[in-house]
C-alpha positions as CSV (number, residue, x, y, z in Angstrom):
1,X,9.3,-13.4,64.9
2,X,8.9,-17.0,63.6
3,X,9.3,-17.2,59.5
4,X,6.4,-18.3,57.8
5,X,5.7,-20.5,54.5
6,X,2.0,-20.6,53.0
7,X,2.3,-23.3,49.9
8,X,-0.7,-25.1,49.2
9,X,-0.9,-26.0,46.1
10,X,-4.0,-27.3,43.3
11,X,-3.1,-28.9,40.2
12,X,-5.3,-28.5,37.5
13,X,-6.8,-31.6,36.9
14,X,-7.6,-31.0,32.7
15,X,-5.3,-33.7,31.2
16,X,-2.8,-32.5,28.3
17,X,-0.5,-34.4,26.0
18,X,3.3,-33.9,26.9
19,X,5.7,-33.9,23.7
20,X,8.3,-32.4,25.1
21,X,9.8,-33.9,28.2
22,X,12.9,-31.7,28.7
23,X,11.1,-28.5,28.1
24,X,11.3,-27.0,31.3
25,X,15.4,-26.9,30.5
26,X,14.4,-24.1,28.0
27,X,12.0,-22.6,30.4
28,X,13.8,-22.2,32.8
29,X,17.1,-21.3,31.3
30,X,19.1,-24.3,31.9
31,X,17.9,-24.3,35.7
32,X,16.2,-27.9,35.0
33,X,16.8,-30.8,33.7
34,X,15.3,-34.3,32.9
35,X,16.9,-37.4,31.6
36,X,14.7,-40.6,30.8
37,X,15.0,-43.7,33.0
38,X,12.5,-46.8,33.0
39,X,10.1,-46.7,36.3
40,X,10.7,-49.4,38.4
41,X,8.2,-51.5,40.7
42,X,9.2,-54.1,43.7
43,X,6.7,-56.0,44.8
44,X,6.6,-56.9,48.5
45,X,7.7,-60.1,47.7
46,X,10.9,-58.7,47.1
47,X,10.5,-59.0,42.8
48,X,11.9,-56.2,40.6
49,X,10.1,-55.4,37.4
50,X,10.3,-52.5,35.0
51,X,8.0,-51.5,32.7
52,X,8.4,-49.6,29.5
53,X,6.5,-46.3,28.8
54,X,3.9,-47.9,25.9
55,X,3.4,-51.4,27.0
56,X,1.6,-51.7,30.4
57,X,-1.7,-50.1,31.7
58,X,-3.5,-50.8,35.4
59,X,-7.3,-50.4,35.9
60,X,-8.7,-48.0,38.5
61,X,-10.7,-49.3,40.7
62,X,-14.0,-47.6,38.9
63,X,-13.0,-49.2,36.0
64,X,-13.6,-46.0,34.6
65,X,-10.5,-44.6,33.6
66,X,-7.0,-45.9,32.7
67,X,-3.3,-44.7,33.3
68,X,-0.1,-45.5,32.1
69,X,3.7,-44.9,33.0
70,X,6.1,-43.0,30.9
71,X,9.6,-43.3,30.8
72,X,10.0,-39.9,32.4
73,X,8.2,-40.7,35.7
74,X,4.5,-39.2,35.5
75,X,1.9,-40.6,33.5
76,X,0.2,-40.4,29.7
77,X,-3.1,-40.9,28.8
78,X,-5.7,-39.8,31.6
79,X,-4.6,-38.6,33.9
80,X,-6.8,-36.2,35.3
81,X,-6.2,-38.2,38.5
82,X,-2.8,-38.9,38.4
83,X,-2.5,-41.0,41.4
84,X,-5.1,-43.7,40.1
85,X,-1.3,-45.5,38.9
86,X,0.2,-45.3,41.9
87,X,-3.2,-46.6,44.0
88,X,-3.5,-49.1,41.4
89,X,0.0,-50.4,42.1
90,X,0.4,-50.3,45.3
91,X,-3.0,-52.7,45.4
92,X,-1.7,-55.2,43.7
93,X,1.5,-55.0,45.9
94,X,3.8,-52.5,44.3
95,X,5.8,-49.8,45.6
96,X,7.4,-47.7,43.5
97,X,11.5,-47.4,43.6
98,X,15.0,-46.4,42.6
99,X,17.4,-48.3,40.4
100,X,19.0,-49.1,43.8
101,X,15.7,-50.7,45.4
102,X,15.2,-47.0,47.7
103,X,11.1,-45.8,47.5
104,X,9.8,-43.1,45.4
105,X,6.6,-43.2,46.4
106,X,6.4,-39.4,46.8
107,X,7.7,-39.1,43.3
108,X,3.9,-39.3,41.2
109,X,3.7,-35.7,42.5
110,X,6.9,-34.3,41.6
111,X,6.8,-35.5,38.1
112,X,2.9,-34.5,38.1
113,X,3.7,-31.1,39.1
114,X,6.7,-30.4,36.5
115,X,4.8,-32.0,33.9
116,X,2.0,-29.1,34.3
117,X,4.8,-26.6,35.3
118,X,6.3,-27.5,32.0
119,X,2.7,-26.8,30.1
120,X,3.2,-23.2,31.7
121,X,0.8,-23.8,34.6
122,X,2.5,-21.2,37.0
123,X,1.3,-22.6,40.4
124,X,2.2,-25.4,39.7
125,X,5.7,-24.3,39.1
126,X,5.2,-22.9,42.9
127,X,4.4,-26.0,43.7
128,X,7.5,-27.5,42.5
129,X,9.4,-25.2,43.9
130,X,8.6,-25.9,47.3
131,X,9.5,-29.3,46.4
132,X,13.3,-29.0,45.8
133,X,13.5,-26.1,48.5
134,X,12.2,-28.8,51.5
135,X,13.7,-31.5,49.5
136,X,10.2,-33.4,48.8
137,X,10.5,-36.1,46.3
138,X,14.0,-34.3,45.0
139,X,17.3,-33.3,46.2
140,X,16.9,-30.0,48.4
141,X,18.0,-27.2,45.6
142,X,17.5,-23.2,46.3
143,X,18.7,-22.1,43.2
144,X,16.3,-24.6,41.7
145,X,13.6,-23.1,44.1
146,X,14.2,-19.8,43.6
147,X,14.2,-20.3,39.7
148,X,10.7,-21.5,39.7
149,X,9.4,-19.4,42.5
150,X,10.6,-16.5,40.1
151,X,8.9,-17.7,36.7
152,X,5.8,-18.1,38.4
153,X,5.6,-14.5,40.2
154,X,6.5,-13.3,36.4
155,X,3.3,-14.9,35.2
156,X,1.3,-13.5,38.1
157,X,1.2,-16.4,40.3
158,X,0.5,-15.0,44.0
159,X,1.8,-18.1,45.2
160,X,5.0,-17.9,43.2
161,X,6.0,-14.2,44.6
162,X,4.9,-14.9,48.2
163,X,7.3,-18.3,47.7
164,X,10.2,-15.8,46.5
165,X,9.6,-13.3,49.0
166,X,10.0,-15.8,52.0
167,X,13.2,-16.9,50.4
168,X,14.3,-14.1,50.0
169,X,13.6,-12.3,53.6
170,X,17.3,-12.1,54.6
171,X,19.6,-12.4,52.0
172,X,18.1,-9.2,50.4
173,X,14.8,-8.2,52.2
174,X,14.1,-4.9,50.4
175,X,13.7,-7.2,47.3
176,X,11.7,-9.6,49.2
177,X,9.2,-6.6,50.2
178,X,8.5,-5.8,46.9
179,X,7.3,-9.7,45.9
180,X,5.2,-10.0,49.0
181,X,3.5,-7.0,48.5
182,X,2.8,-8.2,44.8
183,X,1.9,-11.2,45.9
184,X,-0.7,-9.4,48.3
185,X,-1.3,-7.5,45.4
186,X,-2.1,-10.7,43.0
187,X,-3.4,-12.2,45.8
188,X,-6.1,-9.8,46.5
189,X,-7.1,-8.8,43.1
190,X,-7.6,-13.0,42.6
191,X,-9.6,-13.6,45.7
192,X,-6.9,-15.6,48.0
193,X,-7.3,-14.4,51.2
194,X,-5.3,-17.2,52.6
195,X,-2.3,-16.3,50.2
196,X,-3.1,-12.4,50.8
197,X,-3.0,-13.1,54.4
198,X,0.6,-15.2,54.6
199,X,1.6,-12.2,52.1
200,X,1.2,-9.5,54.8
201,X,2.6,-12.0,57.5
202,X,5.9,-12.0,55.7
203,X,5.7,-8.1,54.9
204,X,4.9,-7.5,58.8
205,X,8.6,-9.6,59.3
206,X,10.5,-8.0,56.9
207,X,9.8,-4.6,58.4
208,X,10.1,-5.7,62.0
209,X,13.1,-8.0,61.4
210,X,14.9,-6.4,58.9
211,X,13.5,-2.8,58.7
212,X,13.0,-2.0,62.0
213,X,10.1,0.2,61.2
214,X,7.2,-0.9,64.0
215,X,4.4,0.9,62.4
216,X,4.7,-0.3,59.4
217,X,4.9,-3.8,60.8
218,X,2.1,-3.2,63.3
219,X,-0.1,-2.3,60.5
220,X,0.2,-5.2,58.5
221,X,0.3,-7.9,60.9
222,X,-3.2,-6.2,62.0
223,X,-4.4,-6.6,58.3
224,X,-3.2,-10.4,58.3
225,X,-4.8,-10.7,61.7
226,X,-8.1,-9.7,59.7
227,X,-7.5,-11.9,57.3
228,X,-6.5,-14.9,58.9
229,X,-8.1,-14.8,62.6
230,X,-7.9,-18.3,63.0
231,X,-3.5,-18.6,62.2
232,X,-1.8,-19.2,65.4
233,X,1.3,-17.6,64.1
234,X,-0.1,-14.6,62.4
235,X,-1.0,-14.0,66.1
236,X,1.9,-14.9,68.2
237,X,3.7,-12.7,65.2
238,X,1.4,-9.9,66.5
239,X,1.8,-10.7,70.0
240,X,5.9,-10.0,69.6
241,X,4.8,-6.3,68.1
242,X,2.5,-5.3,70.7
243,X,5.7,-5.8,73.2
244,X,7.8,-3.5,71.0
245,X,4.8,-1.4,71.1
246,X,4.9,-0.8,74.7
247,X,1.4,-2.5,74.9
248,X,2.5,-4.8,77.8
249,X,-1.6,-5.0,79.0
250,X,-2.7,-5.9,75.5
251,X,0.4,-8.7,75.7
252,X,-0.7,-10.4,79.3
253,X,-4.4,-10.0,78.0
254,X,-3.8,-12.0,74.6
255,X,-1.1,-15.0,75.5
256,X,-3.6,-16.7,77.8
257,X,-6.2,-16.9,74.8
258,X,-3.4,-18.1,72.7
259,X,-2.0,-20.6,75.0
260,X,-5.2,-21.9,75.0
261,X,-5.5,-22.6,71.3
262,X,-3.2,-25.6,72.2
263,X,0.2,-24.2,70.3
264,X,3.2,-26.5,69.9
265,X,5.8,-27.0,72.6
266,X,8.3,-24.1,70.8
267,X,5.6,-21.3,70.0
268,X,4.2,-22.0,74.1
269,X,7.4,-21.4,75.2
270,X,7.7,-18.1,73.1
271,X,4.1,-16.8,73.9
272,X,5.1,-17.2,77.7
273,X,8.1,-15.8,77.4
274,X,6.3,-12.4,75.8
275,X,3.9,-12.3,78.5
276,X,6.9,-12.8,81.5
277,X,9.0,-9.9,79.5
278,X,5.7,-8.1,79.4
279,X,5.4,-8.1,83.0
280,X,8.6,-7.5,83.7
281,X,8.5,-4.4,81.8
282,X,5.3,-3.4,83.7
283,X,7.1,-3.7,86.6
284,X,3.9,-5.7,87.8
285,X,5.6,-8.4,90.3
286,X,3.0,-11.0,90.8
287,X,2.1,-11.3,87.2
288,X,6.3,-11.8,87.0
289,X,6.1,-14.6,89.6
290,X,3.6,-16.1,88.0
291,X,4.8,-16.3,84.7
292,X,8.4,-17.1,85.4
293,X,6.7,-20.4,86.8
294,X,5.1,-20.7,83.9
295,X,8.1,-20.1,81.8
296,X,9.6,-22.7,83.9
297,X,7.4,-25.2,82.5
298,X,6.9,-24.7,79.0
299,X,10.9,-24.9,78.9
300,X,10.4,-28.0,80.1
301,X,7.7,-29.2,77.6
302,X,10.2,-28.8,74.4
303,X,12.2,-31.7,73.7
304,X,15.9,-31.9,74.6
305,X,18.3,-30.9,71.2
306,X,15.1,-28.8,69.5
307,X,15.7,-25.3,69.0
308,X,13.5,-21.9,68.8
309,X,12.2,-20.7,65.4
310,X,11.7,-17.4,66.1
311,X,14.5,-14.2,65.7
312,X,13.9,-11.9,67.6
313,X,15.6,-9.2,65.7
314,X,13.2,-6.2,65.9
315,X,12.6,-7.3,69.4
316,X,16.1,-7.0,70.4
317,X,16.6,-4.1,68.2
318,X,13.4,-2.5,71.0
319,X,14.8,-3.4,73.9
320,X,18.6,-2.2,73.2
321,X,16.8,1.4,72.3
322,X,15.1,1.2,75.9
323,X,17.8,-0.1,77.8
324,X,18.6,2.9,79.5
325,X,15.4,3.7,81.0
326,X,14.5,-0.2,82.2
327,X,17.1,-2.3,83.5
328,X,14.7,-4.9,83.2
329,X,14.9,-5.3,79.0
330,X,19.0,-6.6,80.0
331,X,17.3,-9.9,81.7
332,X,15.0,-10.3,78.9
333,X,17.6,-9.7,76.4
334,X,19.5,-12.6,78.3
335,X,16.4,-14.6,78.3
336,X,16.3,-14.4,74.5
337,X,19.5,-15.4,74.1
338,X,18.9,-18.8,75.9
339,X,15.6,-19.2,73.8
340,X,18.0,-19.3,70.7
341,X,20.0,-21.9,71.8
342,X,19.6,-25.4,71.6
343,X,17.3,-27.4,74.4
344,X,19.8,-28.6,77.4
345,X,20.6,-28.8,80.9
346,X,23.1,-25.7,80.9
347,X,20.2,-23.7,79.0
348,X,17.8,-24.6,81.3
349,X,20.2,-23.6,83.9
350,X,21.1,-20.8,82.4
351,X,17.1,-19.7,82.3
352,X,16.3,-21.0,86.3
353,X,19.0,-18.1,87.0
354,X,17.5,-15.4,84.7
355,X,14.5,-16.0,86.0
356,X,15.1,-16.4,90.1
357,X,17.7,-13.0,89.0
């Protein structure tokens, strides 16, 4: 089962003053920081020029509305669109950088976002969150993630616990069960069935991964599925449990729809794989021909180096319990193990001889 992140983030546009920079050091209990440094602009000309916090204002394009830098990298002033600076900038041939000439253009949206997280706007402390976990506009930081991911689900962000809960899935995946399912919760109760949806995605996981307990996971992904009928991986998530099910049928009945929704390289690979095990398992021989062909060539559609997203714990955990009863599951199981591995010619080897086996 392939891990899953649903952050998508508004800001709320109302414009507040900021008095207090450095606040979010006392919010989050020493966990951020924030130490002034002038903004600086090159020109494409090659020109360096900084400009202090009080002195220097750009006109939209509307000439409606005016914004100005701050010393601490966001804006003052209106800035109910905060990227009206940074447009207006780059139009007269700015980019904005570092004190060492590197770009910071994604850096209007970091300092947007922990300005409002700072004014106790909780999603947008998500938001920020999933900035210095993927390392958008900051240096990659977990603990810095998981700080912010964790004040917002106290303040009953949806986004915030379902943020925690992901992070959290291995390390200590009873704990992260109980965020997603507040976050489904919150979620619910606020109307977000896109963040109710992800929620039960990551509560399906947890059980099938971690847990091992099918139903439970079978019953969720099924309520995601509801949800979200449209979300390629809430389904190939679902197709993975109807295989532990025993459902091979439903399996070689879905992946062709799937497949046909135009997945990426990685998740066509794993959908075929599901529906070759599935055959396999059905003992059904010319749907086994068929698909190890098939197999054959999605391996060949990923790019050489990439390597699978998905686990296959729960899946592995199936198969070893049925072992005994289909010698078949011990050439999926090997098949698996090649799908884990990185994209190369002794893989793909490796797979031509599972397969022909």
């Amino acid at each position: 089962m392939r891990n899953r992140s649903a952050l998508h983030g508004r800001s709320n546009p109302t414009a507040k003053t900021l008095t207090r920079p450095c606040v979010l050091t006392a919010l989050l209990a020493g966990a951020v920081g924030c130490s002034p440094t002038n903004t600086h602009w090159r020109h494409q000309s090659g020109s360096i020029s900084s400009f202090d916090k009080d002195n220097y204002q750009c006109e939209s394009e509307t000439r409606s509305q005016y914004v100005v830098v701050n010393r601490y990298g966001g804006v003052s002033g209106m800035e109910s669109n905060f990227e009206l600076w940074r447009l207006c900038m780059k139009s007269r041939g700015y980019i904005q950088v570092t004190e060492s000439g590197q770009s910071m253009e994604s850096d209007w949206k970091v300092a947007h976002f922990r300005r409002k997280c700072i004014e106790n706007e909780w999603q947008a402390c998500s938001v920020l969150g999933s900035f210095y976990q993927h390392g958008k506009g900051v240096q990659p930081d977990l603990a810095m993630a998981a700080a912010l991911y964790q004040k917002a689900c106290e303040h009953d962000d949806a986004l915030g616990c379902l943020a925690a809960g992901d992070l959290e899935q291995k390390s200590s995946p009873r704990q992260a069960l109980a965020k997603l399912q507040r976050a489904r919760t919150l979620a619910r109760t606020q109307g977000q069935t896109a963040l109710e949806g992800g929620a039960l995605a990551g509560i399906s996981a947890i059980y099938y991964e971690q847990l091992f307990m099918t139903s439970e996971a079978s019953a969720a992904i099924e309520e995601a599925r509801r949800l979200l009928p449209e979300d390629l991986s809430v389904l190939s998530n679902r197709v993975e449990i109807l295989l532990a099910q025993g459902r091979y049928s439903d399996v070689l009945r879905e992946v062709p729809g799937l497949l046909a929704m135009g997945p990426e390289p990685s998740t066509r690979l794993i959908l075929t794989a599901f529906a070759w095990a599935a055959a396999m398992l059905a003992n059904e021989r010319t749907n086994v021909a068929d698909w190890s062909q098939r197999l054959k060539q999605a391996y060949g559609t990923v790019p050489k180096g990439s390597k699978s997203t998905w686990q296959f714990g729960g899946t592995r955990h199936v198969l070893e319990q049925i072992l005994q009863k289909k010698p078949a599951t011990q050439r999926i199981l090997q098949l698996l193990e090649v799908l884990v591995t990185p994209i190369e010619s002794s893989a793909k080897a490796r797979l031509e001889a599972i397969l022909s086996g």
